[in-house]
N, C-alpha and C positions, 0 to 999 in steps of 0.2 A: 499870316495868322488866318488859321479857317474862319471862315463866318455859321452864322448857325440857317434856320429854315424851319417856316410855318408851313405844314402840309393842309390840305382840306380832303373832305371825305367825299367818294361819287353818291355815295349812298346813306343811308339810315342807320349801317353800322359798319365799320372796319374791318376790309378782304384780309386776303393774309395777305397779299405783297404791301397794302396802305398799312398792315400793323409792321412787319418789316422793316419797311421805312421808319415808320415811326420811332422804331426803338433803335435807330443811329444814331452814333453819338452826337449829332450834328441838327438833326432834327428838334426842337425845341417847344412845338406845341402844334395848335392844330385849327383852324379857322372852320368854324360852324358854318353853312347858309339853312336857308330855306329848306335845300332840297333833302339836307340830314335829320330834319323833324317830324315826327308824327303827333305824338301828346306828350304833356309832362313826364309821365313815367318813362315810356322811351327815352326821352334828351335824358332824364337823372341816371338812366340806366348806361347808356352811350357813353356821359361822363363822366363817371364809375369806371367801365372800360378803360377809359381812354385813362385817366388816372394812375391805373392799376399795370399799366406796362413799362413803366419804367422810374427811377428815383433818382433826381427827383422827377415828380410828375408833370406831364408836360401842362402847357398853359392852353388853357384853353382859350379863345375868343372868338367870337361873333361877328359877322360882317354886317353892319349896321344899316346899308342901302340896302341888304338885301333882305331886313326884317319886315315881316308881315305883321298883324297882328295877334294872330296864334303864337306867331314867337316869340313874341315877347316873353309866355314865358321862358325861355332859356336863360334870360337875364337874371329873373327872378329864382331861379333850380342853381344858377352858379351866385349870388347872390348869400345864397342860403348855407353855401355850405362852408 
């Protein structure tokens, strides 16, 4: 039986080979840190993106030792929706 896989992003928003990946059937959502945030609109916008590549849409989650204070909000932007 395959298993599935949480990929993470280098960046602030997703190359084409990390959206690629992404949308394999195998791939299952997608681990935030630190270094994918800028301000709330960005993260909302990011996971919108990230949402919108495949159905169903992948899950998002946040790496928790790696939250700053700024990132918190992303808790509060996936939270919301």
């Amino acid at each position: 039986m395959p298993g599935f896989v949480m990929l993470d992003l280098l960046g602030t928003e997703p190359s084409a080979e990390e959206q690629e990946l992404m949308v394999h059937p195998q791939c299952c959502g997608v681990i935030l840190f630190t270094r994918n945030y800028i301000d709330p609109q960005q993260i909302t916008a990011l996971c919108t993106a990230l949402h919108a590549l495949k159905s169903p849409p992948l899950l998002i989650a946040v790496a928790i030792l790696d939250l700053g204070v700024e990132f918190a909000h992303v808790t509060e932007v996936l939270h919301a929706r």
